[in-house]
N, C-alpha and C positions, 0 to 999 in steps of 0.2 A: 403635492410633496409626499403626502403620507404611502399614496400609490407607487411613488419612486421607491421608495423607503423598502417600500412592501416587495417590491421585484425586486431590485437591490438582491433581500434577502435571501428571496428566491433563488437568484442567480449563483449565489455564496454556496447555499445548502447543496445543488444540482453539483457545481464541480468539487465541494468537498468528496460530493461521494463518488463521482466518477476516480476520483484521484486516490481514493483508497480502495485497497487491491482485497477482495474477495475475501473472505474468512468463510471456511467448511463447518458450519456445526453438529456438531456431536450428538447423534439420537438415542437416548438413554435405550439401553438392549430390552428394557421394558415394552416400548414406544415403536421401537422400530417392529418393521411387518417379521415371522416369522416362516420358514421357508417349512411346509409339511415335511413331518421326517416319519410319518406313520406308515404302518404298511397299507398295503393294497389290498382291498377288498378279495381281487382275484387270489392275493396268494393266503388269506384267514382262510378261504374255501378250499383251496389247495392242501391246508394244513390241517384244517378240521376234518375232511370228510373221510380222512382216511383212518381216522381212529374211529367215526361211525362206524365204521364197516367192520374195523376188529373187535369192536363194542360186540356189535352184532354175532360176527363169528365166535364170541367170548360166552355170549348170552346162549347160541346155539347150544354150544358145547357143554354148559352145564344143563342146559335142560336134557338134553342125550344122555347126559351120564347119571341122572338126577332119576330118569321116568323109564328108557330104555336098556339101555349100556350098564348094569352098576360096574363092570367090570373095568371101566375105563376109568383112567388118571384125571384126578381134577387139574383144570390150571395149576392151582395150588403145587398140586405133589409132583406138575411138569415144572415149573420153576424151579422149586428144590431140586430138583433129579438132574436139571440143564446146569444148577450151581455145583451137583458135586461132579458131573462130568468136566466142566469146563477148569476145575480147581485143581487137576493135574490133566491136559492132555496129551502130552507127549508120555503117559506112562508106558512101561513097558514092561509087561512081567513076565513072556514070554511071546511064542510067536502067536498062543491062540488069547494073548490078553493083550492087547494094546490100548493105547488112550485114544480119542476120535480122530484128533491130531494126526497121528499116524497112518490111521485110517483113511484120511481125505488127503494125504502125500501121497501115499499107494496108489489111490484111485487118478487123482488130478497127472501122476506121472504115466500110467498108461491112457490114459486119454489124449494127453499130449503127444507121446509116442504114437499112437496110431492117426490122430489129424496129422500131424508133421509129413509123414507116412503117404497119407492119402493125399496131401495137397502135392505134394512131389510130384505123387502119378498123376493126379487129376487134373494140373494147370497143363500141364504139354499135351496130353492126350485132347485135352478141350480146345489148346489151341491147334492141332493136325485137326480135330475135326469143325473147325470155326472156318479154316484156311482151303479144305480139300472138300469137295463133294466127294470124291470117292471114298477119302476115309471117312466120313461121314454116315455115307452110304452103307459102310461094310462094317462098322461096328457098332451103328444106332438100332438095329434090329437084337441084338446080345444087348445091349444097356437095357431096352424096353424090358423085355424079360426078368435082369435078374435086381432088377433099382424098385419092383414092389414086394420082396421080398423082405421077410422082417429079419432083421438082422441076428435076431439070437438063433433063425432057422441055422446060421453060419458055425455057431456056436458048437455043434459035434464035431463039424467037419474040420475045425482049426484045432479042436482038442486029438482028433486021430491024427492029424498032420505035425504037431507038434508036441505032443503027450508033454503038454505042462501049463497051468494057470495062464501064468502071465503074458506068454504069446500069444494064447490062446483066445484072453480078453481085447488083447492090440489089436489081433486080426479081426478083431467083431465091430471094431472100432477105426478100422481102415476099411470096412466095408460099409461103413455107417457112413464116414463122411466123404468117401469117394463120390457119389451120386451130385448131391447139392454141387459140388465144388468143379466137377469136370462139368455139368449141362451148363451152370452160370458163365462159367468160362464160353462153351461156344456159342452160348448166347451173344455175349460180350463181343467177339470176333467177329461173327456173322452183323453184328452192329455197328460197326463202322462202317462210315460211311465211305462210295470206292474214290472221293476226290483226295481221302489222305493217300490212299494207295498209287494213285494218279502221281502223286506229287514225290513220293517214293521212287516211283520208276522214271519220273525226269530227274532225280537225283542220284540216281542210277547206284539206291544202297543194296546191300548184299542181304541177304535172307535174315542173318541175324542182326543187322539193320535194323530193317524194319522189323523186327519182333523187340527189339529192345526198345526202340527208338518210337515208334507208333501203336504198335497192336498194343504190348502190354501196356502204354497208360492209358491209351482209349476202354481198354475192357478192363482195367481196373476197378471202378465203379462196380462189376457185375463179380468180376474176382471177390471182393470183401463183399462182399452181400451170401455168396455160397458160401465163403469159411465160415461168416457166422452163424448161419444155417447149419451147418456141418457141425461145431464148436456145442450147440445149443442141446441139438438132437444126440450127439455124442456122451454128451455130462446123463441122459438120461439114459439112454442105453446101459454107461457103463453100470449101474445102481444096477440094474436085474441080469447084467453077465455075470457078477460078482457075487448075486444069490445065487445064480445055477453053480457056480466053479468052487466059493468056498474060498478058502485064503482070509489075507489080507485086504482090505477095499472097505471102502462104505456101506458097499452094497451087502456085503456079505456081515457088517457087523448089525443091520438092520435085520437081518435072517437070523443072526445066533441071538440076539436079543428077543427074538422072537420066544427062540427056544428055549429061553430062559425067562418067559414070558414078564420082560421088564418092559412093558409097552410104555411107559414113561420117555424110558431110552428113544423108541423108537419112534417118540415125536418129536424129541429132541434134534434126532440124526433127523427128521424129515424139514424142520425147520431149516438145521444149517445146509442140507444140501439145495433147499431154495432159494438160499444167501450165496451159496457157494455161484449157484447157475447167475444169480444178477450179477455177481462180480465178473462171470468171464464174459457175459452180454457187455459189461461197461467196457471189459479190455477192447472188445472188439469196436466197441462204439469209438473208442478214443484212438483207435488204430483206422478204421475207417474216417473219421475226422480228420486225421493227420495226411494219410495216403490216396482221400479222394476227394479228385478235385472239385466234383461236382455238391461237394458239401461245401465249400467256400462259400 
């Protein structure tokens, strides 16, 4: 009996509980596991080591100015000197006193005007000579010649042809990034492969067909790789056409500072024009991201 009794029980307890329906309980946020929200070893190293380095370059600098240099600006007196430049720079008190502001508008706009300039000629010529052996033939021998020439060599010869600054600096600057930007170009064209051209001529597209349609996005890749090359090399050039010419520029307000021997100034201007150069490497990064497809 007591054994009946005893299963009985059993059997009560078993479909009590089958018959009530699940209950979720609640894990105090104490209790429960917590999900790591720290950073990455990889990117503390990422983050630290590059203030080691200006640690360093910081530590250099004063002992240079400390045992060597007395002549030279302490960090100290570049900081102040980058605080009262940067606390007006758009000033303007005449043409031969401008804020830095102004300075790096002058400069950034002939730069521009001259890559613009060069990529015009440079993409069509690169692709006649990607497309043509002949033209290839007949103008890679003139390219060899005058593409190791340093660009400010150019620099008389745009001032006699144009007797004035600003052209003067465009053309030093269309001769700067003409090179990079027409070779990548026929590189690019000579690189594709001939089964899209094959499939061109069974589709029996017209010449600017296939350059709209195939060449140029196949040699795109090779296209944005010379602008930025071109872009890179150009931002430095313009800094020492602008000391030779005088004016308006960056380059030329790191020469009058000279002359006025505020070398403070002139690490000031050397920092931002090395801020200046990453900014238009990211433009192009973010243009090459956007426009090529092989960065997908």
């Amino acid at each position: 009996m007591a054994a009946t009794i005893v299963k009985l029980k059993r059997d009560h307890a078993e479909a009590v509980s089958a018959a009530t329906p699940a209950v979720a309980v609640a894990v105090p946020a104490s209790v429960a596991p917590r999900r790591s929200i720290g950073i990455s070893r990889e990117a503390i190293v990422r983050l630290v080591l590059p203030f080691f380095t200006f640690g360093f370059v910081i530590a250099a600098w004063v002992v240079v100015q400390t045992h060597i240099a007395p002549e030279l600006p302490t960090p100290a007196a570049v900081a102040q000197r980058a605080a009262e430049i940067f606390a007006d720079p758009f000033r303007d008190a005449g043409p031969n006193d401008k804020g830095i502001g102004w300075q790096l508008l002058y400069s950034l706009g002939r730069v521009s005007a001259g890559f613009g300039l060069a990529v015009l000629v440079a993409i069509p010529v690169g692709f006649l000579m990607g497309m043509s052996k002949t033209f290839n033939t007949a103008w890679q021998p003139l390219i060899q010649i005058l593409r190791p020439v340093s660009p400010l060599a150019w620099l008389p010869i745009g001032l006699l042809v144009f007797k004035a600054v600003d052209p003067s600096a465009i053309f030093v600057i269309f001769i700067t990034c003409i090179w990079p930007t027409l070779l990548n170009t026929a590189a690019g064209v000579r690189a594709i492969p001939q089964d899209y051209l094959n499939v061109a001529r069974v589709l029996k597209l017209g010449p600017l067909e296939v350059a709209r349609k195939i060449l140029l996005p196949a040699a795109r890749p090779y296209i944005l790789t010379g602008m930025r090359l071109s872009l890179g090399i150009a931002w430095m050039v313009i800094v020492a056409a602008e000391m030779l010419t005088g004016g308006i520029g960056i380059g030329f307000y790191v020469w009058d500072e000279w002359n006025n021997l505020n070398v403070a100034s002139i690490i000031v201007a050397i920092v931002v024009i090395g801020l200046v150069g990453i900014g238009l490497e990211m433009v192009m990064n973010v243009l090459q991201r956007r426009f090529d497809y092989t960065a997908h």
